[in-house]
N, C-alpha and C positions, 0 to 999 in steps of 0.2 A: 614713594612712587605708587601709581595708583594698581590695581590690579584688573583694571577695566579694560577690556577686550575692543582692540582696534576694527572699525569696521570702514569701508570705505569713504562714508559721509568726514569721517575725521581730519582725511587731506586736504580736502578743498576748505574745510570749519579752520585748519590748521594757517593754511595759503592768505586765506581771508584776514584773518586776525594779522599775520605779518604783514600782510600788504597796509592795511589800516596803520599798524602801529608807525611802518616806513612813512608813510602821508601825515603822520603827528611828526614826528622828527623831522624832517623835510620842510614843515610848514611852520612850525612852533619851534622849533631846537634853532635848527641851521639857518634859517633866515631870522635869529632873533638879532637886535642890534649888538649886544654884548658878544654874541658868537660871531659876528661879524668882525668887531674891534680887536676880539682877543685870538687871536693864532689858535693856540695850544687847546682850546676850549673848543673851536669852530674843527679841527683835526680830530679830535676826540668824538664829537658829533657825527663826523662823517665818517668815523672808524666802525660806531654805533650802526650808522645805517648801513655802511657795506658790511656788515654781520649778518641784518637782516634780509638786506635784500641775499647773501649766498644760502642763509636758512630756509627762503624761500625756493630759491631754486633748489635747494636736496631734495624739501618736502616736495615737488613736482615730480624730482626723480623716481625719490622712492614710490611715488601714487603709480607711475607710467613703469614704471618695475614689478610694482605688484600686478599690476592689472593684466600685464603680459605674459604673466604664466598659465 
């Protein structure tokens, strides 16, 4: 774990990179034809993305948490 001091640039740097990562899995995972064909592979996929996308919404929390004090 790093010991690098969070500043506020790191929310949105954080938001970004989820979002991106959601837009590869979305576009390259879940619409591949194999994830298509196979159940269990295409659920897993979109298990993966609804991860990301609720990591997203913390990290907006906690920004809109912090900022409010």
């Amino acid at each position: 774990m790093s010991d690098q001091e969070i500043n506020e640039g790191h929310y949105l740097e954080l938001m970004d990179r989820l979002y991106m990562v959601s837009c590869i899995v979305e576009d390259h995972l879940y619409n591949h034809p194999l994830a298509e064909k196979e159940e269990k592979v295409r659920l897993l996929i979109e298990k993966a993305g609804l991860l990301l996308a609720e990591a997203y919404q913390e990290v907006g929390q906690l920004e809109f948490t912090e900022h409010s004090k």
